[in-house]
N, C-alpha and C positions, 0 to 999 in steps of 0.2 A: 311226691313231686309238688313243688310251690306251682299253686294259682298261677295264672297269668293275668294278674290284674292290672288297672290301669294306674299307675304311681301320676296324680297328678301334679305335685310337686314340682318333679321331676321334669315334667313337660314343661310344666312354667319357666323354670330357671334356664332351660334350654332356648325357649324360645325368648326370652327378654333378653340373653347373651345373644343369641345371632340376631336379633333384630337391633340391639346397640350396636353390636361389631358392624352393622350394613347404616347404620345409620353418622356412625364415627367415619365411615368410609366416604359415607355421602357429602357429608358434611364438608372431607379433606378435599373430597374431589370437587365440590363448586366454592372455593375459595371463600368459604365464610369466615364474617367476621372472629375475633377472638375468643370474643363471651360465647359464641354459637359455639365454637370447639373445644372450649373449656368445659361448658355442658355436657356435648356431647361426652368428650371424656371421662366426663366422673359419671357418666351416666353409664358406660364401658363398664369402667373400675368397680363401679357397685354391682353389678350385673355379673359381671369375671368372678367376684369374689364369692359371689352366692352360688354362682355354674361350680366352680371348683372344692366349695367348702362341701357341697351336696355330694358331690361325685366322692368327698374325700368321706363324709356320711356314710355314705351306701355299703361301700368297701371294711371300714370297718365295725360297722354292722352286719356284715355278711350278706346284703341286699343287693340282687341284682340290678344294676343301671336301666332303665328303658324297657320293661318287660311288655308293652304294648307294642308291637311294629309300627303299627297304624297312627300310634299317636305319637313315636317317632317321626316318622317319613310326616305327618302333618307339620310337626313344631317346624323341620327343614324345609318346606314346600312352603311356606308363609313366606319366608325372606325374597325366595327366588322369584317367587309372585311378585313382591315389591318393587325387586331390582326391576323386572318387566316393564312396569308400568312408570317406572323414573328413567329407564331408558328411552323407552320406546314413546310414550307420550310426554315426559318431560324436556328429554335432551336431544330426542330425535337421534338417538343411536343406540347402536345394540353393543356399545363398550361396558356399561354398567353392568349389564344385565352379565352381560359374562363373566364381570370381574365379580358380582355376586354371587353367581354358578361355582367359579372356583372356590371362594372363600366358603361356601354351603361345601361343597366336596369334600374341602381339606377337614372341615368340621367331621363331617359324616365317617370319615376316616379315623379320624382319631375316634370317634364312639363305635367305630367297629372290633377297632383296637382292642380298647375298653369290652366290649360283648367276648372276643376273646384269652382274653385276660379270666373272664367270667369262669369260661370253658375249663379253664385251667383247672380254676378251685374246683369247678365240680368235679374234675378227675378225667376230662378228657385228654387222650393223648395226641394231641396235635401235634404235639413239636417233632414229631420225625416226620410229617407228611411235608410240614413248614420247609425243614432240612433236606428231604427229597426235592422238593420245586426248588431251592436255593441253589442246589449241589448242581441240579438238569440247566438250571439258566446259567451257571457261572460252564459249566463245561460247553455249552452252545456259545459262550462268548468267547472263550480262548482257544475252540475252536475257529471259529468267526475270524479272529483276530490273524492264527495263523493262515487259515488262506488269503485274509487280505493283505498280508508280507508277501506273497506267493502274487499277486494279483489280481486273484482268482474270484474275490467278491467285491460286490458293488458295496460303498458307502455308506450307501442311502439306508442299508438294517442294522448299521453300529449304533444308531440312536435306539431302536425298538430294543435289541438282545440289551443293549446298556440297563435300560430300564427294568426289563426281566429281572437281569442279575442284582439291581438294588431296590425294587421296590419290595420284597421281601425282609430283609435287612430289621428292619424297624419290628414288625410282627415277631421277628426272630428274639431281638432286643427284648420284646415284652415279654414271651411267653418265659424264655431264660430268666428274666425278672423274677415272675410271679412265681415261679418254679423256685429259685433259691428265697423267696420271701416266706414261701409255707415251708420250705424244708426246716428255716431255721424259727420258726414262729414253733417249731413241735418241741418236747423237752428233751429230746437228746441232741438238738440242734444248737443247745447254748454255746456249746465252745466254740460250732463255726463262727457262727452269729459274733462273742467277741473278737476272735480271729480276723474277721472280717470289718469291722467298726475300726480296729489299730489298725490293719494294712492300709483300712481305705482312708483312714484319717492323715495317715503317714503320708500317701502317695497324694491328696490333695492339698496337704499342708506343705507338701517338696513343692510341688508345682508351683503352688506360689511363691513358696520365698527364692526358688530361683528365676520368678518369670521376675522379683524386684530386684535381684543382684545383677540379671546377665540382661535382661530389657527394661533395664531404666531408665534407658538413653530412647527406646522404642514402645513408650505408653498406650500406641493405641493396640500393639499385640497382647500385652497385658492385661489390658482391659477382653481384649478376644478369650484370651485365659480364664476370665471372672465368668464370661457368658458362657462358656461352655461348660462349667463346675455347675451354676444355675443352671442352666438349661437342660443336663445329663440328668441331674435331681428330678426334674419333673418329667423328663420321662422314664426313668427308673420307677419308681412309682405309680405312675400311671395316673397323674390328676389330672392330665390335660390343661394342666395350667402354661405348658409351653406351647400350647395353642393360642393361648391369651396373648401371652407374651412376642412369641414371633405376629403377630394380628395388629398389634400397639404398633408396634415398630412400624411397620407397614406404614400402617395408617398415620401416624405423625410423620414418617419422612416422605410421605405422599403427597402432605400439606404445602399447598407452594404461598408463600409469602403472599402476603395482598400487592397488586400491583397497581403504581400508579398511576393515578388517570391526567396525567400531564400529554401534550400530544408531543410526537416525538423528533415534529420539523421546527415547530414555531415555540420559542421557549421568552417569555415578558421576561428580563431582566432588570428593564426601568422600573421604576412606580409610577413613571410620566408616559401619554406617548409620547414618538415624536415630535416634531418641531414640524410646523406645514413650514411646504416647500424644502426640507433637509431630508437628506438621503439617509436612511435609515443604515444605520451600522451592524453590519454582519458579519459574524462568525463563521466560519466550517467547518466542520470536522469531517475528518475520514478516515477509513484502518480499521484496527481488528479488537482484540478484546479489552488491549489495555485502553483504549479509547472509550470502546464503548462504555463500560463498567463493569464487565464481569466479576464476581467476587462480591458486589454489594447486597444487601438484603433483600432491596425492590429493588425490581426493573419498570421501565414504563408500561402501560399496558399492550399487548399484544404482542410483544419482543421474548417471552420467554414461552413459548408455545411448542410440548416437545410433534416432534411431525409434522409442524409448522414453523414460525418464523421463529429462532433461536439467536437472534441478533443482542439481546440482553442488553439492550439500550436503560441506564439507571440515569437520573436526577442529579445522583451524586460523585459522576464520572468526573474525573481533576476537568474536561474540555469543556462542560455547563459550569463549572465553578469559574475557569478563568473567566469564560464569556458575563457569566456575572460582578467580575473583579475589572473589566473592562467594561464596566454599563452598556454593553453590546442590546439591542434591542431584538437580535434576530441570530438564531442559533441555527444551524443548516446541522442535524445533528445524523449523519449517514454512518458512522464510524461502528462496525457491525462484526460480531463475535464469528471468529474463525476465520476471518478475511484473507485471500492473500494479495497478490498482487494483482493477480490476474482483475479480481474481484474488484479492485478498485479502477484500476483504466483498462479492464477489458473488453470482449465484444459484446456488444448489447446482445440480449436474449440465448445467449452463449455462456457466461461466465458471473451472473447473477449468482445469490446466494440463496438467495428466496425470492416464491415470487410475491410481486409486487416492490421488490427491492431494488431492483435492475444492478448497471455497472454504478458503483458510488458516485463518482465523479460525473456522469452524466445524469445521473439523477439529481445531485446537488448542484448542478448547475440551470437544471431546467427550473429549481424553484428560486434559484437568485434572481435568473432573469423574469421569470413569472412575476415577481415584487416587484421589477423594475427593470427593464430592457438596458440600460445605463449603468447597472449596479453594478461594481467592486467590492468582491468582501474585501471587508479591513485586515482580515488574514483567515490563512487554513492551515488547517495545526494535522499533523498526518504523525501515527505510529502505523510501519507495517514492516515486514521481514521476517516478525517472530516466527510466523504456519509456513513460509517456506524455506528456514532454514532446518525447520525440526521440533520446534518446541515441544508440541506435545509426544513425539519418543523421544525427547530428554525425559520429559515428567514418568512417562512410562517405563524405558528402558532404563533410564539413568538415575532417576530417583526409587525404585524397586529395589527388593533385597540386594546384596551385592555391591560389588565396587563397582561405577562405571568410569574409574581411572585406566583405563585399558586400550590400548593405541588402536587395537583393531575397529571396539565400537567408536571412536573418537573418532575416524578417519571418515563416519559415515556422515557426521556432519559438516567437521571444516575442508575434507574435501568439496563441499557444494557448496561452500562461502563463495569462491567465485562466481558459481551462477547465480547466485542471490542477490551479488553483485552487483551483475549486469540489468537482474528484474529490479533492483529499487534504482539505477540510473535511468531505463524506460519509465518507470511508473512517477518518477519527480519531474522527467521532463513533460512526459505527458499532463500532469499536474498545472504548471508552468504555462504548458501551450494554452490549457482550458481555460486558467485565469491568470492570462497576462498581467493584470496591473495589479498583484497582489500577492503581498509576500507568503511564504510558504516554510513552515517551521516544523519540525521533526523533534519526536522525543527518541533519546535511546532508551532500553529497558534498563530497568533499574537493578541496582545490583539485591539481591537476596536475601543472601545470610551475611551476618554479622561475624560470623567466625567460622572459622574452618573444624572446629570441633563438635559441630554439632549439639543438640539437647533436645528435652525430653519433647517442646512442641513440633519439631522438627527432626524424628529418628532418621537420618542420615547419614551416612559412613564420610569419615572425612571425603577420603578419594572422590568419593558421587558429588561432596562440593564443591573442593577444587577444580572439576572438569566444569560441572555448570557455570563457576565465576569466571572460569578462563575463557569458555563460549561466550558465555554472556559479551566477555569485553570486547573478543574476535569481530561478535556480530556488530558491538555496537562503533568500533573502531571502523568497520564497513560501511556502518550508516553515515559515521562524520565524512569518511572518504567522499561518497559518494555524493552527501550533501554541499561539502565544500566546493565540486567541480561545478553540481548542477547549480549553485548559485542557492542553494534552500539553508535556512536557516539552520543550524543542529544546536539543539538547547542542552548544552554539558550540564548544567546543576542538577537535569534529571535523573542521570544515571545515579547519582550517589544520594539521592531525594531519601531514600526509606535509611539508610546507615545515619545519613548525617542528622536525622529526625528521630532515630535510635528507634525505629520500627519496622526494621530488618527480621528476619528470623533467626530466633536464639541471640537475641542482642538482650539484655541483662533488666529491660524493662518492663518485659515480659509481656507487652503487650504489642505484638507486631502488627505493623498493615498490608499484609501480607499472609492469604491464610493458607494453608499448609495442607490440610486434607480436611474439607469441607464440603459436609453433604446439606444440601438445595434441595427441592423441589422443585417441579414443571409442572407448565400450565396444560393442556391436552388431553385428549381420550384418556381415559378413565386409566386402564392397561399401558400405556405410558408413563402416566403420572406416577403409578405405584410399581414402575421398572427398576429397581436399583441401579439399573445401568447408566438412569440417566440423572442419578444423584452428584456426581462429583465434579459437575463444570465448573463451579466456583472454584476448586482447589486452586492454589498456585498461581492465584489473581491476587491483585490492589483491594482489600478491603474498603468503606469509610474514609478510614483514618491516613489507609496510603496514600487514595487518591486526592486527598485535603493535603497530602505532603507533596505529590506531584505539581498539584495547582498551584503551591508557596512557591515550590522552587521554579516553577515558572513565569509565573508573576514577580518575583525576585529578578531572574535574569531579564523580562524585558524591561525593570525601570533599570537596568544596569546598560542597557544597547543608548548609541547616542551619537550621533550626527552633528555636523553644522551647516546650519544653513548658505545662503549666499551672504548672508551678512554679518558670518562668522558666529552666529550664536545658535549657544549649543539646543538642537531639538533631544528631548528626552519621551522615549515611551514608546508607544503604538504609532504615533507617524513617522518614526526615525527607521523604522523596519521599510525594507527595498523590495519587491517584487525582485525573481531570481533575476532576469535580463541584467537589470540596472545593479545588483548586488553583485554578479560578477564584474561587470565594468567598473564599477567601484573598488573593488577588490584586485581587477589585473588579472582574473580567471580566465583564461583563453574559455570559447562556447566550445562546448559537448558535439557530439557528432549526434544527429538529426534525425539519422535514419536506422537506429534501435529500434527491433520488434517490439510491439505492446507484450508486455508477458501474458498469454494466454495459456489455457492448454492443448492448443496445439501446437504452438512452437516452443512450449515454454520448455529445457532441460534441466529444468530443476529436480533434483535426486528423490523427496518428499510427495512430489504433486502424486494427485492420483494416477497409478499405474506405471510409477517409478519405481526402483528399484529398494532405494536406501532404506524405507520406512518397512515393507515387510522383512528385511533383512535386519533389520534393530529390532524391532519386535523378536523374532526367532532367535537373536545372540539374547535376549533378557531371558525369554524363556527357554534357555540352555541353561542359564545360570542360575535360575530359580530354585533348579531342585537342591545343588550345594546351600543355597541361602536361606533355604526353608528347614532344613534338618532340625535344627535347634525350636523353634515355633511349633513345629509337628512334633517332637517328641514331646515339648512341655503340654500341648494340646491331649494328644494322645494319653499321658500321665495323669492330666486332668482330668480328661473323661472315664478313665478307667476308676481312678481313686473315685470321684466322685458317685461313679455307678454303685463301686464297693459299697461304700460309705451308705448311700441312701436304699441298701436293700436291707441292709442288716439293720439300721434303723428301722427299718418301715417293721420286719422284723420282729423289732425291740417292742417298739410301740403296738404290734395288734399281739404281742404276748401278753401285754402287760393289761389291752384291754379286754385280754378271753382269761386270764386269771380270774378264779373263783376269789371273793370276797371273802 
């Protein structure tokens, strides 16, 4: 029997990878500078490559991994000591320290993995005790399952049996590895061994070239295709190198952008001040994401906070661009991600989005008058409708596998066009009442895609875009309606801003303003930050380049608005715009009726709002259709992971034959 001696190598390369993996972590998680995570990361990368070259060492040298416990459990007990002390004394929270724990765990897993893998060579039979506990958890769950058809069991144990039944799984995976890698490493094993190198070369070479024939239109499944070939390989093998790799991922999409330290009321657009004695010219803004800047790279500081404020206020939002194309000196900039109506004139301490946020409009009014009791903004520029008519279960339900050409999900939306209706006639007039002497301008959303045929940035099924362009137009035909009675401005050159600028999706320029499925980072507890869940807010927003197309075609239409004076000459620009009153008496608008509910949620029957019906009922028609939509993606996945297992055991195979061949 080998020594139990202390490999200290071995301990070294362990402990300089967990201690870079916690320090790439840390890194991502207090938003340092570039150079600081570019360090970090090649500090990873060198450290990854020496943990896996070693482990891949030991193996075929026939050296067991780790044979000290003690100096094990040390190397993993350093980091979590670390996290402690950067939690609890640096951050004043115990989120690191856990997301350290877990990251120490999932490590410690995989080198137990690896200890039984050990097992294997030496000739223990573990894999039938493995397949007894697998066999006992999977019938405790399909037991489980049917009493809970029955009624008969609580809920609350489908999460623990679940886990029973797959945390085994993985173990099973290795030990069947390591098992067909000695059978065919021996000399009567050669024919399985090439047997196996052509089926599995076959079956990962199919996967792909049909993930390029039949998902060319669908790039980001193909790519799903690529990591799971990758990723099957390393753990077929057993180098834990797809510990590295799922660990990176992490940790770069954990990173949240540097955010700007601009404040997010008061925004200098002069190079001058004011003029004493002249009324400073003010801006507004109010509404939801397309306002704010969703979809930009930065946000201002404190606006992209997951578990806090999530308002994703950017710099580069088309409403701070006009305001600078308008030498405005004062930006009221409340216009705050996810908004609906209610959000915007509803009841104070009631219908806030965050706090310290309040109802938009009264908040943006308390700091106009705070500058000046007397003040008029020069104008308020308002997008809102999108969050109550549905937008995001279109992105969900309608942009998902599947066609959502289909009357039945279609009826969940423009059936509630007319309550949507009624909430932006309350929310303009309310608008209106708050700032009487100041006009009030409305963007509609901008049209999407460039074609109804979709392409590879944009894998969509036709039908999923002629329903989004049709809604889109429903809603925005609703906002002109609505704007023309209330007397508010509706800016047309918006809707067609990103086509007519050829930075639509799948427009032929290939560079759209508009991103499609884009993952972000957030600012927040540590366990937030590195949530996947809460990667993909930016999707299905105004990039940069959109919102510089929004702001043209804005600033286009108002030097196109134009009035005459009393003395017949023509005014052009920003003083030719009317506050609603006076823009429908100009117009021959008969006034709106008065006594319209504020949209709240208490009165509000919009289908979408929380605890309505349409939105969990869209979500459940998507995921009825999911499983027909997945069939093809799952089998190419499944084909992949198989070939690729094949592939990489008969290699592994090939190669510890070739290095135990006598000389």
């Amino acid at each position: 029997m080998q020594p139990r001696t202390l490999r200290h190598p071995d301990a070294v390369r362990l402990l300089a990878f967990v201690l870079a993996v916690m320090g790439l972590f840390v890194v991502a998680r207090q938003g340092q500078t570039q150079v600081a995570m570019y360090a970090a990361f090649a500090a990873f990368l060198i450290t990854a490559t020496l943990w896996v070259r070693g482990l891949d060492a030991n193996w075929v040298d026939g050296q067991e991994d780790y044979r000290s416990w003690p100096l094990l459990a040390l190397a993993l007990a350093v980091p979590v000591v670390v996290t402690i002390l950067i939690g609890v004394f640096l951050e004043r929270s115990l989120s690191t320290f856990v997301l350290g724990a877990l990251i120490t765990a999932y490590i410690g897993a995989g080198l137990a993995i690896r200890k039984l893998r050990w097992r294997v060579i030496q000739g223990d039979p573990v894999a039938p005790r493995l397949f007894g506990w697998h066999s006992l958890a999977g019938l405790l769950l399909v037991a489980y399952a049917a009493l809970w058809l029955l009624g008969r069991a609580p809920t609350m144990l489908a999460g623990p049996l679940l886990v029973l039944a797959v945390v085994p799984v993985p173990a099973l995976v290795h030990v069947l590895s390591e098992r067909r890698i000695i059978a065919q490493s021996q000399p009567d094993g050669d024919r399985e061994r090439q047997l196996w190198i052509l089926g599995g070369a076959c079956a990962t070479g199919l996967s792909l070239v049909v993930g390029v024939v039949f998902l060319e239109q669908t790039r980001y499944l193909l790519i799903l295709v690529v990591v799971v070939v990758v990723l099957t390989w390393a753990f077929a093998v057993g180098s834990l190198a797809d510990i590295a790799v799922v660990l990176a991922i992490l940790a770069l999409m954990g990173l949240t952008p540097a955010s700007q330290d601009v404040k997010p009321v008061v925004l200098s657009a002069r190079a001058s001040p004011a003029k004493a004695g002249v009324a400073e010219p003010v801006v507004v803004s109010l509404g939801d994401s397309y306002s704010s800047g969703e979809g930009a790279a930065r946000y201002l500081d404190r606006t992209n906070v997951a578990g806090g404020n999530q308002c994703r206020r950017a710099a580069t939002a088309w409403p701070v661009l006009v305001a600078q194309a308008l030498d405005a000196h004062r930006l009221v900039f409340r216009a705050c991600s996810g908004a609906r109506a209610r959000n915007v004139v509803g009841r104070a301490g009631v219908d806030q989005q965050y706090a310290g946020e309040g109802i938009q409009v009264g908040h943006a009014l308390a700091e106009v008058k705070a500058a000046d009791p007397g003040l008029e903004p020069e104008l308020v520029l308002l997008s809102i409708g999108g969050n109550d008519s549905g937008f995001r279960q279109v992105g969900s339900s309608c942009l998902s596998l599947g066609s959502c050409d289909d009357t039945r999900v279609a009826a969940y939306f423009t059936d509630n066009l007319p309550a949507v209706e009624e909430a932006l006639r309350a929310t303009y007039l309310a608008i209106a009442a708050a700032f009487p002497g100041s006009p009030v301008a409305v963007m509609p959303y901008p049209d999407a895609f460039a074609t109804e045929d979709g392409c590879v940035r944009a894998p969509v099924e036709a039908g999923d875009i002629r329903f989004v362009r049709s809604f889109t137009d429903r809603l925005d035909d609703t906002i002109e309606k609505v704007a023309k009675e209330t007397g508010v401005y509706y800016v047309a050159p918006m809707r067609s801003a990103l086509t007519d600028s050829h930075l639509a999706l799948c427009d032929p320029s290939g560079t759209p303003g508009l991103n499609f499925l884009d993952l972000r980072g957030v600012g927040g507890a540590a366990l937030d930050r590195f949530n996947p869940g809460n990667w993909i807010h930016s999707s299905l927003h105004p990039n940069e380049r959109g919102h510089a197309a929004l702001a043209a075609a804005f600033t286009g239409w108002l030097s196109s608005q134009y009035r005459l004076d009393d003395t017949g000459t023509e005014i052009v620009g920003l003083p030719a715009l009317l506050p609603p009153a006076a823009l429908r008496e100009a117009d021959g608008v008969p006034a709106p009726p008065t006594d319209l509910p504020v949209p709240t949620r208490s009165t509000s029957t919009l289908c979408f709002e929380k605890g309505g019906t349409c939105g969990p009922e869209a979500d459940a028609w998507a995921l009825g259709r999911l499983g027909p939509g997945t069939v093809l993606p799952l089998l190419l996945a499944a084909l992949a992971a198989g070939g690729a297992w094949v592939l990489a055991v008969a290699t592994s195979a090939q190669r510890f034959r070739r290095r135990a061949a006598p000389p």
